[in-house]
C-alpha positions, 0 to 999 in steps of 0.5 A: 071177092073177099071181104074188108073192114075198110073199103076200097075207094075207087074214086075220092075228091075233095072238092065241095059241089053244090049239089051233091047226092049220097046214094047206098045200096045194101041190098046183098051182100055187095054194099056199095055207097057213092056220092055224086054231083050231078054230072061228077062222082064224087066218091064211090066204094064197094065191098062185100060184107059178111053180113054186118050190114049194120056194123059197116054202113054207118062208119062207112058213109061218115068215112066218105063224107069226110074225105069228101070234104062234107058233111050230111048237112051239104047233101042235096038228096039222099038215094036208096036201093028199096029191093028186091035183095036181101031181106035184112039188107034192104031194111038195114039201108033202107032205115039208115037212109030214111033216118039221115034224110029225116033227121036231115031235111032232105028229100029221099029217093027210093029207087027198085035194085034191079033197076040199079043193076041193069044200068051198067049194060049200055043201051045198045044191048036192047033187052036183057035178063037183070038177077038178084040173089033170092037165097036158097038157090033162088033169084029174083029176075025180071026183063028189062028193054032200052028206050029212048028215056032209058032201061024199062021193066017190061016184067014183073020182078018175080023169084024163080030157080035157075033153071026157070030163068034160064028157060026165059033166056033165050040164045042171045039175050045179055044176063047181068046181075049177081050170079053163081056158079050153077047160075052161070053153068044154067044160062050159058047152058040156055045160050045167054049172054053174060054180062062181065064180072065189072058189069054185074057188080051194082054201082052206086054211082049207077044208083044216084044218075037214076036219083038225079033224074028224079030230082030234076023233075022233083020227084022224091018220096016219103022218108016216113012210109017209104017201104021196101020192096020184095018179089015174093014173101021175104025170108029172115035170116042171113043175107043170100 
């Protein structure tokens, strides 16, 4: 995957929906930015950043909205990847999203990055291994099971090497998430399963179907004490 300053757009309509949520998620190195009504996506891109987070985002979103055909005042809801990932990442998104929603008016809705991640495995996979990377030869891992409402965490995310996780996976049980190629080289090694290139990458779009069914049951949090989340003491630096 390499770089580009003007991301490719997978998706673009122009056409006004009435309800409309922009989601983002900068948690790594992979930004991804979507916006969706509630049964259509509206638009979506991904890109790999070389650590411009800051320089990217904002012309990114304005970018879409306008081909779009909105503006940040027809958002409904604005959705946000709250962590585990990359310390400067998480804050980056994570202060961008709360300042549109305050400035904005509109509700904001923090959602964990692994539960973004594991939402690109269909349930029929039952129970997998969801990744992110930690830095420094680190991810942070945690192990989720289908249920009838959906993919749930049945542990805490937690940052181990990749020999730790490969010993929690088991021969047959599915990987997804952003992996190397030690990481790769130490799950198959331990019989894992791993999830497509296509799959490990997280989706936005993925992000703001997980937003909506919050919406609808009219949850949202607090743009103002929203905080990120973090498996284990974050370390500055560059993104991992």
């Amino acid at each position: 995957m390499t770089h580009d300053p003007n991301p490719t757009r997978f998706a673009s309509f122009t056409f006004f929906a009435a309800t409309v949520i922009l989601a983002l998620d900068t948690a790594t190195r992979t930004i991804s930015l979507a916006l969706a009504a509630e049964h259509t996506v509206l638009a979506e891109a991904m890109w790999l950043t070389r650590n411009n987070h800051t320089v990217e985002l904002a012309p990114a979103v304005e970018r879409m909205l306008a081909e779009a055909g909105l503006t940040a005042r027809d958002l409904t809801a604005i959705a946000v990847a709250i962590g585990p990932g990359s310390f400067t990442g998480v804050r980056i998104g994570l202060a961008f999203a709360k300042g549109l929603a305050l400035a904005q008016g509109k509700p904001l809705i923090g959602v964990p990055t692994l539960d973004v991640a594991v939402r690109a495995l269909p349930p029929a996979t039952g129970q997998a291994i969801v990744v992110i990377p930690a830095g420094r030869g680190r991810v942070v891992w945690a192990r989720y099971e289908a249920a009838a409402s959906g993919w749930q965490a049945v542990t805490t995310a937690a940052v181990a090497d990749w020999a730790e996780v490969a010993a929690q996976a088991r021969s047959g049980l599915c990987v997804v998430g952003e992996m190397d190629a030690a990481g790769m080289s130490a799950l198959r090694g331990a019989g894992a399963i791993l999830a497509t290139p296509a799959q490990n990458v997280r989706r936005a779009a993925h992000l703001a179907e997980i937003a909506w069914g919050r919406w609808r049951r009219g949850e949202a949090d607090d743009a103002a004490t929203l905080v990120p989340v973090y498996a284990a003491s974050p370390v500055s630096g560059t993104a991992p």
